[in-house]
OpenMM code with the backbone's topology and positions (N, CA, C; nanometers):
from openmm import Vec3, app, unit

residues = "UNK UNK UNK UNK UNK UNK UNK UNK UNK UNK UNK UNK UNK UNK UNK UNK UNK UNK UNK UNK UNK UNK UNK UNK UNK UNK UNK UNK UNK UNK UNK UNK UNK UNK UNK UNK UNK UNK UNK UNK UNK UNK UNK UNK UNK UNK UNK UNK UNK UNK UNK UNK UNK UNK UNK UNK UNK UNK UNK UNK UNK UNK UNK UNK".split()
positions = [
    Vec3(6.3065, 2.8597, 10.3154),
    Vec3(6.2804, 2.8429, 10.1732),
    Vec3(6.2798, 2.9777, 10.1007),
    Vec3(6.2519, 3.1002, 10.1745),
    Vec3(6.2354, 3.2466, 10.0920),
    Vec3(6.3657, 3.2269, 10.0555),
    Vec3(6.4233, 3.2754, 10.1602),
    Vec3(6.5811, 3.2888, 10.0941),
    Vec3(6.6536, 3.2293, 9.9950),
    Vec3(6.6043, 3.1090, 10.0138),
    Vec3(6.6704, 2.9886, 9.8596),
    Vec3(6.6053, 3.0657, 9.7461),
    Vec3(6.4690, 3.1129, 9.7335),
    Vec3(6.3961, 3.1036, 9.6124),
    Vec3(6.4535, 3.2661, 9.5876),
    Vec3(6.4541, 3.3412, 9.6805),
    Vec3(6.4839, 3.4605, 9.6463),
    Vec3(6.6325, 3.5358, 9.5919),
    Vec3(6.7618, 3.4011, 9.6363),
    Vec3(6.8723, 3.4085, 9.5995),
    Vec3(6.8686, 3.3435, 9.4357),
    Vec3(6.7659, 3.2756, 9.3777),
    Vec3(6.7633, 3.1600, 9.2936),
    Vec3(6.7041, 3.2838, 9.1976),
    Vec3(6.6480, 3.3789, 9.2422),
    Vec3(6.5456, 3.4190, 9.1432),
    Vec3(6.6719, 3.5543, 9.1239),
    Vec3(6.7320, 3.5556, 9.1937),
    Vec3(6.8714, 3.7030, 9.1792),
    Vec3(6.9708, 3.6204, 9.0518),
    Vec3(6.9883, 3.4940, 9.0803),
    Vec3(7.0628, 3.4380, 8.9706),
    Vec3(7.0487, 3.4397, 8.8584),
    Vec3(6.8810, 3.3780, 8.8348),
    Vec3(6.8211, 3.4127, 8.7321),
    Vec3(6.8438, 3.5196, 8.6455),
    Vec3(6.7718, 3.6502, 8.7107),
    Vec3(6.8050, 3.7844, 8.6532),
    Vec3(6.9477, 3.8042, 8.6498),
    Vec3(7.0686, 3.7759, 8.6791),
    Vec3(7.2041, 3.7895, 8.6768),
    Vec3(7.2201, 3.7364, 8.5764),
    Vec3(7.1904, 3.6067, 8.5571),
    Vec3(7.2271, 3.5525, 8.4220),
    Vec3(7.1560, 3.5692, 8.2885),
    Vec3(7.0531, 3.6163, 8.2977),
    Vec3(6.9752, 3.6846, 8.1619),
    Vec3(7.0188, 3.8188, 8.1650),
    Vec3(7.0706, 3.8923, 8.2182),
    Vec3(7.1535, 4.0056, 8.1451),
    Vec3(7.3028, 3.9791, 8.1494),
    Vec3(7.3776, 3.8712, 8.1799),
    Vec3(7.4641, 3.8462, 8.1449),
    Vec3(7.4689, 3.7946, 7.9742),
    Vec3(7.3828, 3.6863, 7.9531),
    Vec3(7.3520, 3.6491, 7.8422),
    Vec3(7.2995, 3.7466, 7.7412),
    Vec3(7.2112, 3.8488, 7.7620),
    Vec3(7.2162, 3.9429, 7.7058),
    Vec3(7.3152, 4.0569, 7.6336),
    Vec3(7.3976, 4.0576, 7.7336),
    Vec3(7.5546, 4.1169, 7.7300),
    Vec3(7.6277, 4.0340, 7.6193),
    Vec3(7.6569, 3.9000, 7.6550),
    Vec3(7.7245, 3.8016, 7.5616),
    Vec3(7.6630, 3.7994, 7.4225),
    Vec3(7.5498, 3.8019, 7.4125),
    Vec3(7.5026, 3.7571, 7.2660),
    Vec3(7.5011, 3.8911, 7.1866),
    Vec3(7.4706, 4.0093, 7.2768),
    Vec3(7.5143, 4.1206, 7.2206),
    Vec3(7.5862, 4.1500, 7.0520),
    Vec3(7.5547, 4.1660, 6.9482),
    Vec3(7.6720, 4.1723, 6.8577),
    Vec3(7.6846, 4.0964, 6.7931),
    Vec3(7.6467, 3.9456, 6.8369),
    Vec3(7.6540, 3.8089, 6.7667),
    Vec3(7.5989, 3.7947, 6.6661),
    Vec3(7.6844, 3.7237, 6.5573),
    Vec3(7.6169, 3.6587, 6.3795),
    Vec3(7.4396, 3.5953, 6.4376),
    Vec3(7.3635, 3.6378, 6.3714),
    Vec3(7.2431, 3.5807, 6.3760),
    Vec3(7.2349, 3.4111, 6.3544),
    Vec3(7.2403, 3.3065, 6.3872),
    Vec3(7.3023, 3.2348, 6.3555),
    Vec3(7.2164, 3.1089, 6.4278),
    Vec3(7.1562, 2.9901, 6.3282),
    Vec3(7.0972, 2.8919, 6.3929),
    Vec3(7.1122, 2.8465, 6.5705),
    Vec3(7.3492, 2.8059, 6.5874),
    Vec3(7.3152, 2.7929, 6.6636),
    Vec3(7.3379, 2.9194, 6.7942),
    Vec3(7.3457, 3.0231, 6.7704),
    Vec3(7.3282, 3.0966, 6.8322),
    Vec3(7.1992, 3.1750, 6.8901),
    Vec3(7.0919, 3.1368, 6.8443),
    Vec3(6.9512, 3.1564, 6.8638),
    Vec3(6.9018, 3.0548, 6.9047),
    Vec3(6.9430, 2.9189, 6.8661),
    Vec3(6.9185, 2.8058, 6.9693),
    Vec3(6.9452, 2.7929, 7.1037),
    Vec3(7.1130, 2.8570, 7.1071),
    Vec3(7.1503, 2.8692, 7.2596),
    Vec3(7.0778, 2.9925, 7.3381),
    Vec3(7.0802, 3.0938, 7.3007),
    Vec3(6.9900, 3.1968, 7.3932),
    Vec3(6.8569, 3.1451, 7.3817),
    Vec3(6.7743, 3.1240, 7.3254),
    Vec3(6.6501, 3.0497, 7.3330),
    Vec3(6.6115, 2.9713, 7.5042),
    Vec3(6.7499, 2.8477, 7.4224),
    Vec3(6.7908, 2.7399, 7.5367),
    Vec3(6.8078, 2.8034, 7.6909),
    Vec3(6.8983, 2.8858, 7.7276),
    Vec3(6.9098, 2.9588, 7.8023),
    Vec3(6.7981, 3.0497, 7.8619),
    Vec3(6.6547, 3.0781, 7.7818),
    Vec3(6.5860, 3.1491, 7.8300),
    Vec3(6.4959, 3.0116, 7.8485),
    Vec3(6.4679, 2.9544, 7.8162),
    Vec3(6.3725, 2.8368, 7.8767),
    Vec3(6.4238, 2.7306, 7.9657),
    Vec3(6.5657, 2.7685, 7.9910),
    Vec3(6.5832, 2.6627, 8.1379),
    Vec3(6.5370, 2.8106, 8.2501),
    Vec3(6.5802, 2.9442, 8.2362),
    Vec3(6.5160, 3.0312, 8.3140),
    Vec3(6.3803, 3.0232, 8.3518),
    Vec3(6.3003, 3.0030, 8.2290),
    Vec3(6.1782, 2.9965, 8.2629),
    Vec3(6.1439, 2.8739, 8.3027),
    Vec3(6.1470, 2.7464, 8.2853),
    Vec3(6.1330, 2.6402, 8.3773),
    Vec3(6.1584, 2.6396, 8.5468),
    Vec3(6.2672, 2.7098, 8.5239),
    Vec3(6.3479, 2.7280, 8.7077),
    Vec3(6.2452, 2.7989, 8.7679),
    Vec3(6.1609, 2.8917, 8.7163),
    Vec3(6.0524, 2.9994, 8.7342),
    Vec3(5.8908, 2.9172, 8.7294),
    Vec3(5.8976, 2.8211, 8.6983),
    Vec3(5.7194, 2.7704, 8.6497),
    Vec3(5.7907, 2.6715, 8.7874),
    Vec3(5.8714, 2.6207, 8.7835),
    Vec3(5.8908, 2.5095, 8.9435),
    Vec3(5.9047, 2.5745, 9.0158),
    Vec3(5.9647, 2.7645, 9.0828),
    Vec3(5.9700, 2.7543, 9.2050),
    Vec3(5.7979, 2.7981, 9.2540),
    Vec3(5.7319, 2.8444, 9.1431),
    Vec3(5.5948, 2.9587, 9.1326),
    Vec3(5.5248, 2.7945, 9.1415),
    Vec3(5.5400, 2.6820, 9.0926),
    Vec3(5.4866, 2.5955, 9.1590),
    Vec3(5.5154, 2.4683, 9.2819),
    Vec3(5.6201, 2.5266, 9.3268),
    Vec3(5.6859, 2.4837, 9.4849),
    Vec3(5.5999, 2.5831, 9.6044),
    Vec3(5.6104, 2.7159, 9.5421),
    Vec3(5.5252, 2.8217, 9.6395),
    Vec3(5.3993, 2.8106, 9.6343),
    Vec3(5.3382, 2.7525, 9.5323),
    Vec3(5.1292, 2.7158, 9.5057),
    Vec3(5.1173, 2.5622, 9.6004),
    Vec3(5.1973, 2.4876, 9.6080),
    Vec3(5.2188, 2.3854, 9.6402),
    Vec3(5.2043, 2.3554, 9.8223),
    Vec3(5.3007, 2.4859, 9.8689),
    Vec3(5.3398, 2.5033, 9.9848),
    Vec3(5.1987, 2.5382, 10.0414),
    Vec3(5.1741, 2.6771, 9.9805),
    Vec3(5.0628, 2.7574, 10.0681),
    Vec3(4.9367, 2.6524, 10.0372),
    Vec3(4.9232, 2.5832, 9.9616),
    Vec3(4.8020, 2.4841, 9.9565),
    Vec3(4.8178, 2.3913, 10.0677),
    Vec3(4.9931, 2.3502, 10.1312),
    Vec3(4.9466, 2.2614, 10.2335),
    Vec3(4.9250, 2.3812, 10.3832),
    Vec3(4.9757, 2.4591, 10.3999),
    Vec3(4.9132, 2.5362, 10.4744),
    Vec3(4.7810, 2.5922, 10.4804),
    Vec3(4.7151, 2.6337, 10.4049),
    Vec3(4.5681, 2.6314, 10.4150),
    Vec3(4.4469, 2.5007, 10.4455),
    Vec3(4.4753, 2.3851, 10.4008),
    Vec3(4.4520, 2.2791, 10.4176),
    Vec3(4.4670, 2.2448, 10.5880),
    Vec3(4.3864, 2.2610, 10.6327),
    Vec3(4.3941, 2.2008, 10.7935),
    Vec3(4.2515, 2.0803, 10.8582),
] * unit.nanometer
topology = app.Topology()
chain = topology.addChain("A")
for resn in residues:
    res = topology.addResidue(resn, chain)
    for name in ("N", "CA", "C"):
        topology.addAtom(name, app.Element.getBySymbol(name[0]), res)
């Protein structure tokens, strides 16, 4: 499971400075602040599920 979460969390950061890069320069623009928005809160969702897949885990390991 490290490895999944730790390749998942490299993507993450790959793609928020990719997106960063892209919007770069861009008209200020309803939907262009909608989409980077959008884009930063599926990041952060992907991030509140794996941070609660890992609270999840070590709770059934302590539990004996």
């Amino acid at each position: 499971m490290d490895k999944i979460i730790i390749k998942v969390c490299e993507k993450i950061a790959e793609d928020m400075k990719q997106d960063a890069i892209n919007f770069d320069g861009k008209p200020f623009t309803g939907k262009n602040v909608a989409t980077y928005f959008g884009y930063q809160g599926a990041a952060i969702a992907t991030l509140a599920n794996m941070i609660k897949l890992i609270a999840e885990e070590r709770k059934k390991l302590s539990v004996k």
